[in-house]
Backbone as a printed PyTorch tensor [residue, N CA C, xyz], in Angstrom:
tensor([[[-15.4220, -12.2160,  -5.2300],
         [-15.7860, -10.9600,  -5.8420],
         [-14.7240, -10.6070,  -6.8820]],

        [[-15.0020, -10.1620,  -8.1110],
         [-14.5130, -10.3810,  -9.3910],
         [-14.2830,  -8.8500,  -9.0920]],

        [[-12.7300,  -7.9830,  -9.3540],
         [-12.9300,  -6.8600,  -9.7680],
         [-13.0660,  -6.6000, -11.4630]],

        [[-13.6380,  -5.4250, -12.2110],
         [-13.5020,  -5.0870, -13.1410],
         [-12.6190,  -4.0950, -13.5130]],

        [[-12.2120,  -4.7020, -15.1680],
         [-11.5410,  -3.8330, -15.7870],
         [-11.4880,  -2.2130, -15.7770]],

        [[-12.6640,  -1.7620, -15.5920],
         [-12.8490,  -0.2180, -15.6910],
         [-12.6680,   0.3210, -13.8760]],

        [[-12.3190,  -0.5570, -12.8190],
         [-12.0270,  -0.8710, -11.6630],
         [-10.5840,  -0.6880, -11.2030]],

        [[-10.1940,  -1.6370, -12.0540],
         [ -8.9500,  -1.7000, -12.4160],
         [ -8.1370,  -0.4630, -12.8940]],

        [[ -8.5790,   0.2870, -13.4130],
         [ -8.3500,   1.6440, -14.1480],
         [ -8.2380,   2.3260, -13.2800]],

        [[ -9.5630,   2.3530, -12.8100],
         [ -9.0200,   3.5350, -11.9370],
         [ -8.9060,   3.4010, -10.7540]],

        [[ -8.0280,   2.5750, -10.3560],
         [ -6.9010,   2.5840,  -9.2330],
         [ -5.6450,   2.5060,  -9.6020]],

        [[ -5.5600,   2.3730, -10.8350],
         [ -4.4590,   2.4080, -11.3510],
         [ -3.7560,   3.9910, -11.8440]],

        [[ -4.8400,   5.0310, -11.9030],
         [ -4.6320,   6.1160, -12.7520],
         [ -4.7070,   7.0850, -11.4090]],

        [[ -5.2570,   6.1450,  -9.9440],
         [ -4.9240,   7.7320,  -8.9520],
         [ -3.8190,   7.8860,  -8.5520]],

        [[ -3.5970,   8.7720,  -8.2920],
         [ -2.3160,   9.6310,  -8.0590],
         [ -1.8410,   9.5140,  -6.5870]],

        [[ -0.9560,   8.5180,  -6.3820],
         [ -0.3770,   8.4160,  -5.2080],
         [ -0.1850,   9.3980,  -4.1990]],

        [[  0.3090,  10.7040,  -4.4130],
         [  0.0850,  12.0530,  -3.8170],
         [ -0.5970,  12.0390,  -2.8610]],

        [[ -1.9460,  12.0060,  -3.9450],
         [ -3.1910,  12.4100,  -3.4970],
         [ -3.5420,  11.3400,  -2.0930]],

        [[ -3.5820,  10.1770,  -2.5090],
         [ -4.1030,   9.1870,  -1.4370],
         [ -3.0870,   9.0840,  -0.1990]],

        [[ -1.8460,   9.4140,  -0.5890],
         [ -0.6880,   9.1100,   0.5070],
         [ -1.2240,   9.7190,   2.4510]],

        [[ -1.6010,  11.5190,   1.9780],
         [ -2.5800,  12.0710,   2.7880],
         [ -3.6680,  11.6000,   3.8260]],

        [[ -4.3810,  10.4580,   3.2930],
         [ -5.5330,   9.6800,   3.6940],
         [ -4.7670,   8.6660,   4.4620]],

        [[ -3.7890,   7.7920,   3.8320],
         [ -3.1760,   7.1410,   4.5470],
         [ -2.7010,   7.6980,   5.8240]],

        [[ -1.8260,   9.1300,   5.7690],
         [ -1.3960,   9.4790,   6.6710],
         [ -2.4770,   9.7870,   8.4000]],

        [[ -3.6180,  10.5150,   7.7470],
         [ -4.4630,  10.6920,   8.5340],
         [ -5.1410,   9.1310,   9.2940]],

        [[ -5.4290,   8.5620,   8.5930],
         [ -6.1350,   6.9510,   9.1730],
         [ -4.8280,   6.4560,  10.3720]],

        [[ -3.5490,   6.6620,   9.5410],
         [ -2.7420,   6.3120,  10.8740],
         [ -2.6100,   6.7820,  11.9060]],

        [[ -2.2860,   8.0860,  11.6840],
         [ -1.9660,   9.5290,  13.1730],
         [ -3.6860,   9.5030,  14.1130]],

        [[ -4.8530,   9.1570,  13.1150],
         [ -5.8080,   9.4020,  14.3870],
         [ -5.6810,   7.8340,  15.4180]],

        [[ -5.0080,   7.0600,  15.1120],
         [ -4.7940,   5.8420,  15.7790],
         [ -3.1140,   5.8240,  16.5610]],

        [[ -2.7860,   7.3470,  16.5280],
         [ -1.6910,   7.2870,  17.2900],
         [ -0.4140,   6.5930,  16.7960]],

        [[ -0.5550,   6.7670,  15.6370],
         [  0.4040,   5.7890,  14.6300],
         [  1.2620,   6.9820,  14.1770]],

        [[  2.7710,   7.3790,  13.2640],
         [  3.2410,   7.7980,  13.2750],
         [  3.5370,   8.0720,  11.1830]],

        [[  3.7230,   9.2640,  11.0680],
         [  4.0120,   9.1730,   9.8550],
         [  5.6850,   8.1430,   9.2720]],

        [[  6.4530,   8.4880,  10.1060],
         [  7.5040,   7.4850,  10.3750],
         [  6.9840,   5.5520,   9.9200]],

        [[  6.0510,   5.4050,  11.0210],
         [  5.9820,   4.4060,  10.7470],
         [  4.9070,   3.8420,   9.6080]],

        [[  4.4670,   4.7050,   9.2230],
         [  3.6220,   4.6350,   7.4210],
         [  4.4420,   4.1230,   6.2450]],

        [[  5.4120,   5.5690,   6.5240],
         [  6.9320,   5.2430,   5.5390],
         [  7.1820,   3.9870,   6.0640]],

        [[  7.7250,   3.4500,   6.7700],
         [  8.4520,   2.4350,   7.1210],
         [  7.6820,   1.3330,   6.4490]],

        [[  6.1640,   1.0820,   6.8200],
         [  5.3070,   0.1860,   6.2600],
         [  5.3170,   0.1810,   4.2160]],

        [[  5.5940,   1.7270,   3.9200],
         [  5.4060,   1.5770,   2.5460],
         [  6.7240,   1.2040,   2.3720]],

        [[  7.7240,   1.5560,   2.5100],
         [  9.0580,   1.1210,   2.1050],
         [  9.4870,  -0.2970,   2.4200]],

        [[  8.5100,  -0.8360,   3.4010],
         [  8.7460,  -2.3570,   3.0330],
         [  8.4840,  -2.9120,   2.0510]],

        [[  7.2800,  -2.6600,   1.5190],
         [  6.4990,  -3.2440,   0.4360],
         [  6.9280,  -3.0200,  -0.7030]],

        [[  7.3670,  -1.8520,  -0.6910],
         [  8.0440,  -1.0380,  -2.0870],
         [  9.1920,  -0.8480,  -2.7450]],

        [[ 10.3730,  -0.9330,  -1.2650],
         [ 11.9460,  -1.2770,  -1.6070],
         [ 12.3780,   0.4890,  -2.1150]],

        [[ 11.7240,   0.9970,  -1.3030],
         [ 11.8610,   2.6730,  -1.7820],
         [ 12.3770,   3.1220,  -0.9310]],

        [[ 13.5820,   4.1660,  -0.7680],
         [ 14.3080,   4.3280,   0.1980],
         [ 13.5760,   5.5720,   1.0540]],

        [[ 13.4670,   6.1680,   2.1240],
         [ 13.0110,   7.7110,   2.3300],
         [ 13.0550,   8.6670,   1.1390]],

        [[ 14.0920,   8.8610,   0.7370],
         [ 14.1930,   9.8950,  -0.6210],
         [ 13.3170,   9.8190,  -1.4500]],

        [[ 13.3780,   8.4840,  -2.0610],
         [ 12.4990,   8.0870,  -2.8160],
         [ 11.1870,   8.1120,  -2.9390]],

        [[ 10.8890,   7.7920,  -1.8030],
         [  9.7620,   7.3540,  -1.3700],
         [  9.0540,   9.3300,  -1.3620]],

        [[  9.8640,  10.1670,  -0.2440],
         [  9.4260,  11.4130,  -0.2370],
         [  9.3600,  12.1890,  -1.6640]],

        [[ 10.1370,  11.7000,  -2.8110],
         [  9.3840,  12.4250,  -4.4870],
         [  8.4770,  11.6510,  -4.6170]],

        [[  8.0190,  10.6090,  -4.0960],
         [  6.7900,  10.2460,  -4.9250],
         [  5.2490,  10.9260,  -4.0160]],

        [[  5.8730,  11.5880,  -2.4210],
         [  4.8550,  11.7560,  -1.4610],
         [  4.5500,  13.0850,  -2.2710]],

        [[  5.6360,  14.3140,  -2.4790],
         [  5.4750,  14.6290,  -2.9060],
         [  5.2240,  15.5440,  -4.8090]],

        [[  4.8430,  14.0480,  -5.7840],
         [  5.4970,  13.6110,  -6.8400],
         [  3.5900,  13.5830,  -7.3830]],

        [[  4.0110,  13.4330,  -8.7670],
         [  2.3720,  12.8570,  -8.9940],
         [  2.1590,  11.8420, -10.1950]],

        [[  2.8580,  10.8670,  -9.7080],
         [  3.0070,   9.5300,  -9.9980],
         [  1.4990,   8.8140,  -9.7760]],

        [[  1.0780,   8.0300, -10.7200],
         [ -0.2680,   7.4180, -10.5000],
         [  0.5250,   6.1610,  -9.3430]],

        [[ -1.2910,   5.1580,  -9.0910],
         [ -0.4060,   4.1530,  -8.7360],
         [  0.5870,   3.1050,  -9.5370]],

        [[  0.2340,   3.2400, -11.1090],
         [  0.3570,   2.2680, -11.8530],
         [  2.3990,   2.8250, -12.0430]],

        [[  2.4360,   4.0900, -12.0880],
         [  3.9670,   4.0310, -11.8580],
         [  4.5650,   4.3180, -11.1120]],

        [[  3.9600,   4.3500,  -9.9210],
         [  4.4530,   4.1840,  -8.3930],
         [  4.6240,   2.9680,  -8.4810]],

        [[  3.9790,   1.8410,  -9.1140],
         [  4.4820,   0.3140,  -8.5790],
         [  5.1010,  -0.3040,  -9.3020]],

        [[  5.2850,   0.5610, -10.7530],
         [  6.4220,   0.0010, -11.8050],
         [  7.5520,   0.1500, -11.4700]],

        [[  7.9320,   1.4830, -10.6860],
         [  9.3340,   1.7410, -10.0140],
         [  9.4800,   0.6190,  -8.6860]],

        [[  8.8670,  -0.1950,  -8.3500],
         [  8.8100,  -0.4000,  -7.3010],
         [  9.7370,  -1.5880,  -7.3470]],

        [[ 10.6880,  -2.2380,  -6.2580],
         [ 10.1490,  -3.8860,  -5.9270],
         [  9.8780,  -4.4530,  -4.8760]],

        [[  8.7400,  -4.8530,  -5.6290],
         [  7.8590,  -5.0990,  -4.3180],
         [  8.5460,  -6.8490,  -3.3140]],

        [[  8.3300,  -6.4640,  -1.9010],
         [  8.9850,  -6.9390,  -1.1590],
         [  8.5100,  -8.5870,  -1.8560]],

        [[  9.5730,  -9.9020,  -1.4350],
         [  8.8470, -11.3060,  -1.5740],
         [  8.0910, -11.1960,  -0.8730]],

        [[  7.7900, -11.1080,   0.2980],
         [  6.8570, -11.6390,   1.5250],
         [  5.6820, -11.0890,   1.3220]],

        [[  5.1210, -10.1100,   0.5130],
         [  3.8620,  -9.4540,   0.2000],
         [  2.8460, -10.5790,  -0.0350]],

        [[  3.5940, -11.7000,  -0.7810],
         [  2.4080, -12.6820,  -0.7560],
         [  1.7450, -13.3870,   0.2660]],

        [[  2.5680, -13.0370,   1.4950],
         [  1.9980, -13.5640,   3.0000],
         [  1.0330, -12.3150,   3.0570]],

        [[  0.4650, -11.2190,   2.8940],
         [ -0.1160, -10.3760,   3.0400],
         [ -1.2110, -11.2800,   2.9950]],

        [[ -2.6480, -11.1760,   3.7070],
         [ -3.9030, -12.3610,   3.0540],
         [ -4.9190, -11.5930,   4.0180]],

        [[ -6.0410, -11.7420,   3.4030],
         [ -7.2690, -11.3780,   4.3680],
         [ -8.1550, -10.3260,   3.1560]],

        [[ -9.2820,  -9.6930,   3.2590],
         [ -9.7840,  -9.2900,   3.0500],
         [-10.0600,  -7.5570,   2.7790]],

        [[-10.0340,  -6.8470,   1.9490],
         [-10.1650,  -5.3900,   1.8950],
         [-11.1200,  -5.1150,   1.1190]],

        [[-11.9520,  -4.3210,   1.1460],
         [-12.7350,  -3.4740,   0.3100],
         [-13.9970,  -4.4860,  -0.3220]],

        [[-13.8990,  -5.5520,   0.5250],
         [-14.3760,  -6.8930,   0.0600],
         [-13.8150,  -7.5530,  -0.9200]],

        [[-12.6450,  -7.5100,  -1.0820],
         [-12.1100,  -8.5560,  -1.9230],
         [-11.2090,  -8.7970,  -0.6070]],

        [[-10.7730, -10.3600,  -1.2860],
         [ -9.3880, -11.2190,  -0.7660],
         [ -8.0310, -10.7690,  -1.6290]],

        [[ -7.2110,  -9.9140,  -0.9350],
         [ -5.9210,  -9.6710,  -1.2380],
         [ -5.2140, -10.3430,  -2.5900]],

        [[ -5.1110, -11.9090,  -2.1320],
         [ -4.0220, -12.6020,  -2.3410],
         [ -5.1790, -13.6590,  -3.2450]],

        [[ -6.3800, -13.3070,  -3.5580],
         [ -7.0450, -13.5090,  -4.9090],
         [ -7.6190, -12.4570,  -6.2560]],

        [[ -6.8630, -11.2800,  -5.9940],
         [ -6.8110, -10.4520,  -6.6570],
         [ -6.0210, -10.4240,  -7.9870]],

        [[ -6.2600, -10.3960,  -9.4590],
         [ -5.7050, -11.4740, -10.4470],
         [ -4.9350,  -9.8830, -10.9080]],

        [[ -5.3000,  -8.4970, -11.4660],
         [ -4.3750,  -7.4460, -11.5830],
         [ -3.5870,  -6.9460, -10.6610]],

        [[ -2.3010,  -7.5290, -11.3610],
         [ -1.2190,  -6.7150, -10.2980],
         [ -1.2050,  -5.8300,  -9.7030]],

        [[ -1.5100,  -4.0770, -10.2490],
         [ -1.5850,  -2.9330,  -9.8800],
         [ -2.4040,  -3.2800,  -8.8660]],

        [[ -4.1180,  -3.3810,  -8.7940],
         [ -4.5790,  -3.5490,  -7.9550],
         [ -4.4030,  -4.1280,  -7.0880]],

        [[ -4.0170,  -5.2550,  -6.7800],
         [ -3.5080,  -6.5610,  -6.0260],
         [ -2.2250,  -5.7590,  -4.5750]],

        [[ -1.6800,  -4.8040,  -5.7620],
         [ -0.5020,  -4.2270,  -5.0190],
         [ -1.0100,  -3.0880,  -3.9410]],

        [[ -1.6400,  -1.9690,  -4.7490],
         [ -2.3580,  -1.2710,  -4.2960],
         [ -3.2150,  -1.9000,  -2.9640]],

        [[ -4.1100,  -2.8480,  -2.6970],
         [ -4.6480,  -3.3590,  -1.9340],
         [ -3.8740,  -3.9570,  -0.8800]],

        [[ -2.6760,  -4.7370,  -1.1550],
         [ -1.5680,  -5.0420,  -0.6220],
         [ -1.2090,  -3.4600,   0.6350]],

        [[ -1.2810,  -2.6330,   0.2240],
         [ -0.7120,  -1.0480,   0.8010],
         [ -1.7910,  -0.7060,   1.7410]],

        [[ -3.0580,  -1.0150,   1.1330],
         [ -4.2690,  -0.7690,   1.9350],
         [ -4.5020,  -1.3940,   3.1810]],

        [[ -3.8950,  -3.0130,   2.7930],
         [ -3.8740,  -3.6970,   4.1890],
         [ -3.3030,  -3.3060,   5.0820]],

        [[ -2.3110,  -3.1410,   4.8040],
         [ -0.7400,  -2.8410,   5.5620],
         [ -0.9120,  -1.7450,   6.2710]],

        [[ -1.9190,  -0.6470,   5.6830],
         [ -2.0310,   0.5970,   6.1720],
         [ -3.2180,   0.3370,   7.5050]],

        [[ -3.8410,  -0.6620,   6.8940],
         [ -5.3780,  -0.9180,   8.0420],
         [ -4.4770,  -1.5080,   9.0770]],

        [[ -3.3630,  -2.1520,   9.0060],
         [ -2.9520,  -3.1130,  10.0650],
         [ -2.2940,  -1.9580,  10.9030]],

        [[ -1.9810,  -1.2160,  10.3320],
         [ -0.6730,  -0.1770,  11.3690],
         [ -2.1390,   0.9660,  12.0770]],

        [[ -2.9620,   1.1110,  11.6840],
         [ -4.0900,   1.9000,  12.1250],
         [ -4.6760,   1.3870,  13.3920]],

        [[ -4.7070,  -0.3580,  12.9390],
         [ -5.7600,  -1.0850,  14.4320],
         [ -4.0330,  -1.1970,  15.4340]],

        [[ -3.2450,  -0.5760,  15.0690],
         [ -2.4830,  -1.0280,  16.1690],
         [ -1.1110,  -2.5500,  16.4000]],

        [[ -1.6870,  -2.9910,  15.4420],
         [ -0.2050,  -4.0520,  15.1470],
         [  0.9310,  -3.7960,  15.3440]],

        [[  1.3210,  -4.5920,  15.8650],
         [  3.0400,  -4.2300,  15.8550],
         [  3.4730,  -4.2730,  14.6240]],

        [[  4.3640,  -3.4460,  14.1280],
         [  5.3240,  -3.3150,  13.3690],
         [  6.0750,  -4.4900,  12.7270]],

        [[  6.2900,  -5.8920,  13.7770],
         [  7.0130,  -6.6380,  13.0450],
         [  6.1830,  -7.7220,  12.5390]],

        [[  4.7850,  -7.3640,  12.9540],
         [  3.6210,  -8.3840,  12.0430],
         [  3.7420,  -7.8430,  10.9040]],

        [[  3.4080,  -6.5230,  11.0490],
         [  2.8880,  -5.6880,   9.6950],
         [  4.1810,  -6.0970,   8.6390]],

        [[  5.1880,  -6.0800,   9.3690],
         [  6.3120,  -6.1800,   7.8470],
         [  6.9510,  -7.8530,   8.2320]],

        [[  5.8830,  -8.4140,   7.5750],
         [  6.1950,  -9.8880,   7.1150],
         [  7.4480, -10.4990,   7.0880]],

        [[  7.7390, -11.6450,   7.5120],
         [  9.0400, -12.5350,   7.6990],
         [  8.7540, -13.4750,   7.7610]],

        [[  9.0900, -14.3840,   6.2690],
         [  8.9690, -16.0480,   6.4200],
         [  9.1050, -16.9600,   7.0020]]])
């Protein structure tokens, strides 16, 4: 499944803020912890708490939420499927990354441990 350019856009132009919320909720109704959300994004992202809390509450799209970012090596072990695409065949970065966050967020929701979710070669 091919994403498109105008696809591409706009996941690139929402506002991290906004979605951070959704994340939060998908985790806490699975007994998951806002703690360990942060923890999951700050792997991926190399964003410290501080950091990470101006952008929670900041209104940074995703596209410069992930320009500030660096993103962890091991993200490329991230693999499987979201939104019907395959992760780790996703050809725009932003998106690719973004989806990358989505996984990570589905994995801490069904319950994974923590040291699956944050990848080690």
């Amino acid at each position: 499944m091919k994403s498109t350019q105008e696809q591409d856009d706009q996941i690139a132009n929402m506002v991290f803020s906004k979605i951070y919320p959704l994340y939060l909720t998908k985790v806490e109704k699975k007994a998951r912890t806002s703690n360990e959300l942060n923890q999951v994004i700050s792997w991926l992202t190399g964003y410290s708490e501080a950091v990470l809390q101006k952008h929670i509450n900041g209104s940074a799209t995703f596209e410069a939420f992930f320009a500030d970012a660096t993103i962890n090596p091991n993200a490329k072990l991230i693999t499987g499927k979201i939104c019907g695409y395959k992760v780790e065949e996703i050809d725009n970065p932003i998106t690719q990354q973004v989806r990358y966050l989505d996984k990570l967020v589905d994995e801490l929701a069904k319950g994974h441990e923590l040291k699956k979710i944050l990848r080690s070669a």
